[in-house]
N, C-alpha and C positions, 0 to 999 in steps of 0.2 A: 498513610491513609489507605485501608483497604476497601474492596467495592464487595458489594455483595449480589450473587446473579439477582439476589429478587429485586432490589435496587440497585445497578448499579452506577458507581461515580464516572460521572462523563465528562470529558474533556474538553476544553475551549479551543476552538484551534485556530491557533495564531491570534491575530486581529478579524478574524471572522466571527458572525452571531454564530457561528455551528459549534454544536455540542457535540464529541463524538464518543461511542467504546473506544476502551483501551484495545481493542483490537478489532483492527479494521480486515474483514472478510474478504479473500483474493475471488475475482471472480474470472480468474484465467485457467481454472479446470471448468468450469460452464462450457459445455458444449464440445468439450474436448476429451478429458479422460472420466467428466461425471457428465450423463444425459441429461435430460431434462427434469427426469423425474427425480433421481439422486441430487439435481439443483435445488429443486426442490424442497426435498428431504431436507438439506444442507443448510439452506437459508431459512426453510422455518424452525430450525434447532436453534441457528443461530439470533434469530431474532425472541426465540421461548427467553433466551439467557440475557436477552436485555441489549443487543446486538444491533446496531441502528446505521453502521457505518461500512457500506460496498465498493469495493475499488473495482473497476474495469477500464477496459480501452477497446477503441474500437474496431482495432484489428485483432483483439481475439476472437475467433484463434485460426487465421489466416492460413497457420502453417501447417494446416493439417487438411490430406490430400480431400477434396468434396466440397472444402468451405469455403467461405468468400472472405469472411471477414465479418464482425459482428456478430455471431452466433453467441456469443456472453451478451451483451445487451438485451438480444431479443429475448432470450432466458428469464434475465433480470425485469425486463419490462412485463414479461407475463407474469411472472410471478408477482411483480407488483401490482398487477391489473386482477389478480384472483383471489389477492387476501386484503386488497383494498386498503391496501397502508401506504402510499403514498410519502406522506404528510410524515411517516414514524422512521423513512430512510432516509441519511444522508446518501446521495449515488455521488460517486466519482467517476468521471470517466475520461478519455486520453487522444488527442490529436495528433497526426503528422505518419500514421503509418501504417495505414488502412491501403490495402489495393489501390481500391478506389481515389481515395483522397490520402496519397501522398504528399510531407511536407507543409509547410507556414505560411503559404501566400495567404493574404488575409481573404485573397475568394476560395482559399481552400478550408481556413478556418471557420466560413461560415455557414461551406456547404458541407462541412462536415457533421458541422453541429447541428444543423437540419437532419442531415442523417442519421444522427446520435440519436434527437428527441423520437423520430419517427419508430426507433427498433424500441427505444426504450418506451413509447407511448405515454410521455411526461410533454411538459411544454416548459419545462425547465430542468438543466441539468444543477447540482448544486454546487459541485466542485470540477472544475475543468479543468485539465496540465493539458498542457502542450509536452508532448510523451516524452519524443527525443528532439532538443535544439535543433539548428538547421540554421550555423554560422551565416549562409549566405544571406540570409532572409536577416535586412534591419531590425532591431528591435521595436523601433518606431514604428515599421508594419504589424506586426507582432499583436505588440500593445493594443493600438489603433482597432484592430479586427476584434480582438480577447473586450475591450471596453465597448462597444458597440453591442456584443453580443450579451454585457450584463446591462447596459441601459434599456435594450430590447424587452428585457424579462428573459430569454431563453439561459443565460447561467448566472448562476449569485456570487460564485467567489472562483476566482483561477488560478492559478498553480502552476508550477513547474518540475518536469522530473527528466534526468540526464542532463544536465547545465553545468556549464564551467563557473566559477564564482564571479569570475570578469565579466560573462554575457550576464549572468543575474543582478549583479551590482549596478550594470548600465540597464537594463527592464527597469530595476526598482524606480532607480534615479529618472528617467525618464517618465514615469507613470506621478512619480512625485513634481515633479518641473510641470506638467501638464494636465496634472487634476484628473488622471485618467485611473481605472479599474487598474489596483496593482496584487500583483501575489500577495498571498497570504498563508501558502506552502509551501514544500519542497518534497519529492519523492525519490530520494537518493537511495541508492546501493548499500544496505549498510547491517552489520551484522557482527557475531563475534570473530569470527573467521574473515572478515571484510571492513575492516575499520578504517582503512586510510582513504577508502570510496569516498568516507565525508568527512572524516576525522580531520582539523584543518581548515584551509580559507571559507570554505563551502558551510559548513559548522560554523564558525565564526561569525560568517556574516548570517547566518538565520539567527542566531542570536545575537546579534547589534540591531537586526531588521525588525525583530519580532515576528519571523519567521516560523511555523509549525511544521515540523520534521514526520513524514510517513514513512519509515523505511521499507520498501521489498527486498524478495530474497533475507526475510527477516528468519528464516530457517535454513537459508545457506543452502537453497535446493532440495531441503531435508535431512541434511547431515546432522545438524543440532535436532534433531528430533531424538539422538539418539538411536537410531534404529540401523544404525548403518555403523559395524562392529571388524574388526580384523576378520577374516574366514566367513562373513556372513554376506547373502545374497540377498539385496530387496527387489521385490518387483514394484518397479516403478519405472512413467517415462523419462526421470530424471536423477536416473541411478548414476551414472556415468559424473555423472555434474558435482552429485554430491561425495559420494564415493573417494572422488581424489584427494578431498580433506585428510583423508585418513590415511594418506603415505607423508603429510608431516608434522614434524613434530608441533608445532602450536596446533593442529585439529588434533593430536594425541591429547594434549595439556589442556584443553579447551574440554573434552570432554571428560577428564577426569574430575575437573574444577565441576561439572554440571552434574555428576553423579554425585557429588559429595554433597552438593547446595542442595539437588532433588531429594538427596535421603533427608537432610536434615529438615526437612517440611514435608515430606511424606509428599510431596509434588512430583508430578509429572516431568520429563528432561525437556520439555519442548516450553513447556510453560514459563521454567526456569529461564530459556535463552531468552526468550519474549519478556520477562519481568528487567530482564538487566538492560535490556534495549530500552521499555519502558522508561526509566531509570535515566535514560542519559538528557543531558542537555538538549531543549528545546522538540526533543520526540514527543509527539503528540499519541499517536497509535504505531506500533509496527504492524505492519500487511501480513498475513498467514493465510491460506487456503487448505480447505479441506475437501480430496475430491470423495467420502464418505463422510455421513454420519457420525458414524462409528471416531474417527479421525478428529471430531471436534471436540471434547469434552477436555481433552487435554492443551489446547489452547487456549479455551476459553475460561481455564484456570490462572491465568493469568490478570484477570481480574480480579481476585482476591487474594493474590500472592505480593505479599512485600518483602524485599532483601531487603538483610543488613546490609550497614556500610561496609563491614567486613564481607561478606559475599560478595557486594559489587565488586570492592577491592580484587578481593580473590580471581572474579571471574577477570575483570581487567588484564590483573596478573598475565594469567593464564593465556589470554590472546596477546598480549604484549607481541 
């Protein structure tokens, strides 16, 4: 099935009523390497194209010398607040590792989501992960906090991203035992260059769970963009990250496999990695950011790009 930007096919995710794009918009250059105006720029391209699905957290972008934390939200909120669409974005956003509100105690989960609606200026979020686990903290608490906060009205559906399959299995199971607000995603690590991140028990149980898979790092820092070549220099603040793919051999193999798929579609190389992720078992969107304009059209070609099964194959191969 292909989408088309002027309609395109949106996704179910998971056991939630949300409908998403096949590719859900990073909003961790907000505020960081795109300003406000190039945010912008960014999200009204991406929403022209049919684009309805924002991922952030709310300690973007913390790590960057000025900020506090939250400067993506505030972004996203204004910009929701100036084009009056509300109602036409899924928002995502992310607990446990904000300055401020460090971690899962369920009074940290509540005051953070206080925090969240305030930057974002919503009075409900739609999709909430608890960012990175935090073993110490019971699931029971967890849960408890995360279900409170969707009978409220303040979020609709919750999620999870960085989880071992063991803490996710005892969440489910306890949300199921007590009739409580359970996941309905997973925000795993996961990519051509990165496949054992989920590939495995993790994978497994989103699909036994009816689990909805978001991957990040769905560019591999940007190396699957293609743009990152033996002798060639990117300016980026995540050259270094990306970069290392290309001293071995599976990032060698990997991008040979995406030149070959991209010519034969007359595609973009970035669009390609993002269609075979599409592609996999129980993925709902992979996550990509673009901190330009310019930077989106090539992703957001992925919405009307279908591999063969021989292409998947191939690119599998090739990351093997």
């Amino acid at each position: 099935m292909t989408a088309s930007s002027a309609s395109p096919v949106l996704r179910k995710l998971g056991a939630s009523d949300l409908e998403v794009f096949p590719l859900a918009l990073g909003g961790n250059v907000f505020g960081w390497t795109a300003d406000e105006a190039t945010s912008f720029a960014v999200l009204d391209a991406y929403a022209a194209a049919g684009g309805n699905f924002v991922d952030t957290a709310d300690s973007y972008s913390a790590w960057i010398e000025g900020n506090k934390g939250g400067e993506s939200e505030t972004i996203i909120g204004r910009w929701v607040k100036a084009r009056g669409n509300r109602d036409d974005v899924v928002i995502a956003t992310k607990v446990s590792q904000h300055p401020d509100y460090q971690g899962l105690s369920a009074a940290n989960i509540k005051a953070a989501a206080d925090a969240s609606l305030r930057r974002l200026g919503t009075d409900h979020i739609d999709l909430y992960y608890t960012h990175f686990d935090k073993p110490e903290v019971p699931v029971e608490e967890i849960i408890g906090a995360l279900d409170e906060l969707v009978r409220a009205g303040k979020v609709r559906h919750i999620a999870a991203s960085n989880i071992s399959a063991e803490r996710l299995q005892e969440s489910l199971d306890f949300s199921d035992r007590e009739g409580l607000a359970r996941y309905v995603a997973l925000q795993p690590h996961y990519n051509l260059v990165s496949r054992d991140t989920y590939e495995g028990s993790l994978q497994d149980l989103a699909s036994r769970t009816g689990l909805a898979a978001v991957p990040y790092y769905a560019l591999a820092s940007g190396f699957l963009t293609g743009k990152y070549r033996p002798g060639t220099t990117v300016d980026s603040a995540r050259a270094g990250g990306a970069a290392k793919h290309l001293e071995s051999e599976r990032g060698q193999r990997v991008l040979t496999a995406l030149d070959e798929v991209a010519e034969a579609h007359a595609a973009p190389v970035p669009a390609v990695a993002l269609a075979w992720l599409a592609a996999q078992p129980t993925v709902a969107a992979p996550i990509a950011s673009a901190r330009t304009v310019d930077q989106l059209p090539a992703l957001l070609e992925v919405a009307d790009l279908t591999l063969t099964e021989e292409e998947l194959h191939k690119l599998t191969r090739a990351s093997a």
